[in-house]
N, C-alpha and C positions, 0 to 999 in steps of 0.2 A: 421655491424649488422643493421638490420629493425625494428623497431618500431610502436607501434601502437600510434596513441597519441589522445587525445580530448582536445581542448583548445577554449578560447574565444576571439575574436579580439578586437580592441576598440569600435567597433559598437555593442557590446555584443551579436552580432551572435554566439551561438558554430559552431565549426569546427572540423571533425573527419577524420583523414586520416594516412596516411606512411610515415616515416622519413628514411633515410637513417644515422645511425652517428656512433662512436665509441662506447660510450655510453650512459647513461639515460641523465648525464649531457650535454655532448657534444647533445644529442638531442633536452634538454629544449634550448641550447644557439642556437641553428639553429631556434627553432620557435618562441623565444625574437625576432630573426633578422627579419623575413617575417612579425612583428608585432603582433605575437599570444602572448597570456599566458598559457601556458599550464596547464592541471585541473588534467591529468593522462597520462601517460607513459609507456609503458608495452613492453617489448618485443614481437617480433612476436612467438607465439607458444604459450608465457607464461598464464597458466591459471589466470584468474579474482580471488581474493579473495573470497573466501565464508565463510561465519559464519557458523562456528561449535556451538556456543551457541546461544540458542534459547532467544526470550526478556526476559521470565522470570528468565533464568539459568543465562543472564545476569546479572538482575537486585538483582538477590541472589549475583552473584560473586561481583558486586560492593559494595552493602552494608557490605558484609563481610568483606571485603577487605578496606572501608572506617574507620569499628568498629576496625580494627587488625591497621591501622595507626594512627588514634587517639589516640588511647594506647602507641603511643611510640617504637611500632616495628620496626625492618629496614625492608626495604624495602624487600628485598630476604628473613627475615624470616619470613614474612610474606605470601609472593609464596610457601614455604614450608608447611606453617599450612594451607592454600587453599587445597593446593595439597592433602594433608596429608587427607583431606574431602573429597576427590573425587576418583574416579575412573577411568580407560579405558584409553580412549582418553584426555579428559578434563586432567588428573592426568598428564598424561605425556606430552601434550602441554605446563602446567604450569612449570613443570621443566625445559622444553626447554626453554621459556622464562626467567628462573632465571638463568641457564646459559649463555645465550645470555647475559643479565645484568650484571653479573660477568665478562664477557669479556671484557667489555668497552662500551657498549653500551648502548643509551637511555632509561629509561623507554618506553615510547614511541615509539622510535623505533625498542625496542625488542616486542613490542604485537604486532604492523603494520605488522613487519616481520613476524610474523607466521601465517599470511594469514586464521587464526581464529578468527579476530573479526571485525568487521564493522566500516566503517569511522568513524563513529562520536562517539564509544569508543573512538579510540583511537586519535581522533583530541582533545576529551575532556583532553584525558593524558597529551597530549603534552603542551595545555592551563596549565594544573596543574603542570607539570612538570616546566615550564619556568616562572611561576608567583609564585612556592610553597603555591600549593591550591591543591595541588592534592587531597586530603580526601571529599574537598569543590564538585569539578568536579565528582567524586566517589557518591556523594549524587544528584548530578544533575543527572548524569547519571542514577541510580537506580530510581530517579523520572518518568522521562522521558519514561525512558521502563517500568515503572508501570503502566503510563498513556496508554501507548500505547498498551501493553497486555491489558489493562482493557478493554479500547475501540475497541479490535477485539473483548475479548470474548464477549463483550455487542451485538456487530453485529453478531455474529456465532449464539447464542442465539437470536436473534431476527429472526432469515430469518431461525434456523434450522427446527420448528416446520412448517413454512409455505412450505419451500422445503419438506420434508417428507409428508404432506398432497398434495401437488400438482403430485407428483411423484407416490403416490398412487391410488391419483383420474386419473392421467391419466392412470394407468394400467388398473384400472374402467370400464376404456369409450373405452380403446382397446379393451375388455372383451366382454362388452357389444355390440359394433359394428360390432366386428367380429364372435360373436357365439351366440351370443343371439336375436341379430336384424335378421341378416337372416333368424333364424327359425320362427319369426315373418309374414317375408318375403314371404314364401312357404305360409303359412298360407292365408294370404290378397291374395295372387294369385289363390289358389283354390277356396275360396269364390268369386273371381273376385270382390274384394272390388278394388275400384280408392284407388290412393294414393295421399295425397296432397302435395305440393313442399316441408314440411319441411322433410316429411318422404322420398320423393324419393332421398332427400341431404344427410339425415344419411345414405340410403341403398347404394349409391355409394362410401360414404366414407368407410362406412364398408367393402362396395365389391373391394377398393383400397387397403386396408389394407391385407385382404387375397390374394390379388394376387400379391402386391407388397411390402407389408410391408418389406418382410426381404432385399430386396435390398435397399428400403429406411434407415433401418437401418442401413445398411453397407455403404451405403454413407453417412448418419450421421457420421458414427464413422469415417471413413476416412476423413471426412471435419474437426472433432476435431482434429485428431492427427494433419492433416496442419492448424488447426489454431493453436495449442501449438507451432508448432515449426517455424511458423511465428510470435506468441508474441516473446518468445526468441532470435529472430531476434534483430540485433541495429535499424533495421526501426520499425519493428511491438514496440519496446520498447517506440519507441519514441513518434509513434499513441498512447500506451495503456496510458502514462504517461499523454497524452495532454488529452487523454478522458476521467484520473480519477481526474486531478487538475480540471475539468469543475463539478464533484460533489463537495458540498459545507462539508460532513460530513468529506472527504478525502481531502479537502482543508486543513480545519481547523484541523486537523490532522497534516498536513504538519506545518501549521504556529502555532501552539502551540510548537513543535522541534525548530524551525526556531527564536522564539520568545525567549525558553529557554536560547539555546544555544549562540545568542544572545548578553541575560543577563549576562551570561557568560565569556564572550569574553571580555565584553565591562570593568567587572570589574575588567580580566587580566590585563588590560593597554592596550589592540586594540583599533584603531582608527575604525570609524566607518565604514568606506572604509574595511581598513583588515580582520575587522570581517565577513562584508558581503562575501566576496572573498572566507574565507575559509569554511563559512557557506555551499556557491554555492561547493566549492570542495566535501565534504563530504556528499551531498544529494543526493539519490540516485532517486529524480525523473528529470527528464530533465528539465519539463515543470516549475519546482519550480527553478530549478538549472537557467533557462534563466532568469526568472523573479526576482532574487535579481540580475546576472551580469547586467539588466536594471537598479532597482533600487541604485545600487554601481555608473554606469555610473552616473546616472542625478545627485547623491548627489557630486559627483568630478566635475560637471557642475555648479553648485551653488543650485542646487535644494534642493525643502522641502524634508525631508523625509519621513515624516507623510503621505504627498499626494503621494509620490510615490509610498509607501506602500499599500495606499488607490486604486492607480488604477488597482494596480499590483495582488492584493488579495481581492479585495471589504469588506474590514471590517472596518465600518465607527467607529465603536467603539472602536477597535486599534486605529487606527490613531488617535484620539482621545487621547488615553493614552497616545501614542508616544509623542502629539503635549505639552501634559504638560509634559512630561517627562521631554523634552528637553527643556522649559521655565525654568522648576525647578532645572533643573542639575542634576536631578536623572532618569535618564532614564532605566539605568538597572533594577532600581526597580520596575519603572512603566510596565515594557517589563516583569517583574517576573508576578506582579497582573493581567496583561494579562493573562499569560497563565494559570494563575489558573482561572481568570473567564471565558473562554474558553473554560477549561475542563468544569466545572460546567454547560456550560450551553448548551455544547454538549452531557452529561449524561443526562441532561433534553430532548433533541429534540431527541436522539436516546429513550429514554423509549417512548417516545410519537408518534413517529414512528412504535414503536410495538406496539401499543394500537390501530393503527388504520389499520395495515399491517395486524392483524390476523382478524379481522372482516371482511375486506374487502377481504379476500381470501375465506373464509368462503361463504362468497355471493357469491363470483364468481363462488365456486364449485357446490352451491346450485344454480345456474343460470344454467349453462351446465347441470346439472345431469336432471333437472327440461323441460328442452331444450329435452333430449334426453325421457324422457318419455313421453313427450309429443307428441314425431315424432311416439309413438308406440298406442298411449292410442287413435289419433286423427282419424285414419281410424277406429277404433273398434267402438268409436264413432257415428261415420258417417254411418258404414255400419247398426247401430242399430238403427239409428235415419230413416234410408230410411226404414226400413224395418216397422218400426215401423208404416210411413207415408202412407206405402203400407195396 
């Protein structure tokens, strides 16, 4: 059989390529041998995982699921009272998994298996599973996707009012360029009014849009669908990842997870080596996923890792908490207060982000609109002022 595999060498380069083996095992111990570590395995054919539960549908099933084990439930009768709440799909994926578990099989690795929920679910299980903290991980996890739901709907809300006014005004300025300017146009040429360079720029524009607009548009739409199904791509994934770790809102997004999970880890009994490893397994951005197999390499080198942290992600004030963390011996805790001052003070920079995105769009549209009447108002101008001179 063939294999897909993605792994990372000791130079912490990933590496993605084809295995030839019997199977997943016999393939992890072939790329042990060439000096990889392997991050994922798949069969050739076999579909990628996708989440069927959305962050929030998540972050409900954990918390319920933390409140029904606290109580002293077992484990399956607890998939049952889930279950027993839900509907459709969700209803009967949780049965699937309570049977899986009834068979002999992991926590853990009955939800992995059913290719319903997201690494870092279900890496969280496995933490709780092996250290008996699962209810603990359940609440991390429910954290986690609370912050993270909050923080898109905060962004969806901040850019949705300025996308619907932008999208409007440029219907606008279609409008106005192409039906309204032209009759302008006939107008200035009967009187034999001159035109001055800003009105002869809107009358070309306008006169490109009527005679070409609708193939522009169709090339528009065809340049989108091939850019979708180039981001989809493992190269295009790998560009969009490097391009959204270089935003600091989607950084810090990253390393507030990164930081939790962590915490987490660390107060399973992982070494700080293992944690990073599996942290890097379960990320699903690249750019983040290279940057801890760096920072795992340099701390197995003797490195700080405060600073490695610090060059890897620029957050002086992490590093910071790290560096006493780890003076103090409590690191997990200081990597928790991270990530809450993180959030806090990323709800800060995003509301204030919106306070200065919607004015500043505002002007813009009142800039263009201001622009285009003025390419109309300034021959009318001119032809009244000569006449007047005459």
């Amino acid at each position: 059989m063939e294999f897909l595999y993605k792994a990372y060498a000791d130079s912490g380069e990933v590496k993605e390529g084809r295995v030839a083996a019997a199977g997943k095992r016999e393939a992890a111990n072939e790329l042990k041998s060439r000096g990889l570590h392997p991050m994922t395995i798949r069969k050739t054919g076999e579909k990628k995982k996708v989440s069927l539960f959305k962050r929030r549908r998540l972050a409900d099933l954990a918390e319920e699921w933390e409140s029904l084990l606290s109580a002293g439930i077992p484990v399956t009768e607890t998939l049952d009272i889930l279950g027993g709440g839900r509907s459709g799909k969700e209803k009967i994926l949780l049965g699937e998994i309570k049977a899986t578990i009834e068979a002999g099989h992991s926590i853990a690795e009955s939800f992995a298996g059913s290719r319903a929920f997201p690494p870092f679910f279900t890496a969280l299980l496995q933490v709780g599973e092996l250290s008996g903290t699962i209810p603990e991980q359940l609440r991390l996890a429910a954290a986690c996707y609370r912050k993270e739901e909050e923080f898109i709907a905060g962004m969806k809300s901040a850019l949705s009012y300025p996308v619907f006014v932008l999208f409007f005004s440029f219907l606008v300025f279609a409008l106005i360029l192409t039906v309204i300017l032209p009759s302008f146009a006939a107008l200035f040429e009967a009187l034999d009014i001159p035109l001055p360079a800003v009105t002869r720029a809107a009358l070309a524009l306008g006169l490109f849009l009527q005679e070409k607009g609708f193939y522009f548009l169709v090339e528009l739409l065809l340049g989108a669908v091939g850019g979708v199904v180039w981001l989809r791509s493992e190269r295009g994934k790998r560009s969009t990842d490097a391009f959204l770790f270089r935003f600091p809102f989607i950084r810090r997004l990253y390393l507030i997870r990164v930081t939790l999970a962590l915490s987490a880890l660390l107060k399973s009994g992982k070494t700080l080596s293992d944690a990073l490893a599996d942290i890097a397994d379960i990320t699903d951005n690249g750019a983040v996923k290279e940057e801890l197999l760096k920072i795992k390499k340099d701390i197995e080198r003797g490195g700080d890792f405060a600073q490695s942290m610090e060059r890897s992600f620029g957050d002086t004030a992490l590093a910071r908490m790290i560096h006493v963390g780890m003076e103090s011996g409590r690191l997990p805790l200081f990597l928790e207060r991270s990530a809450r001052l993180m959030t806090e003070e990323t709800k800060r920079k995003l509301t204030g982000f919106r306070k200065i995105l919607e004015p500043s769009l505002l002007l813009f549209v009142g800039l263009v609109t201001a622009a285009i009447i003025f390419s109309v108002l300034l021959p009318v101008f001119s032809a009244v002022g000569t006449h007047m001179g005459v």
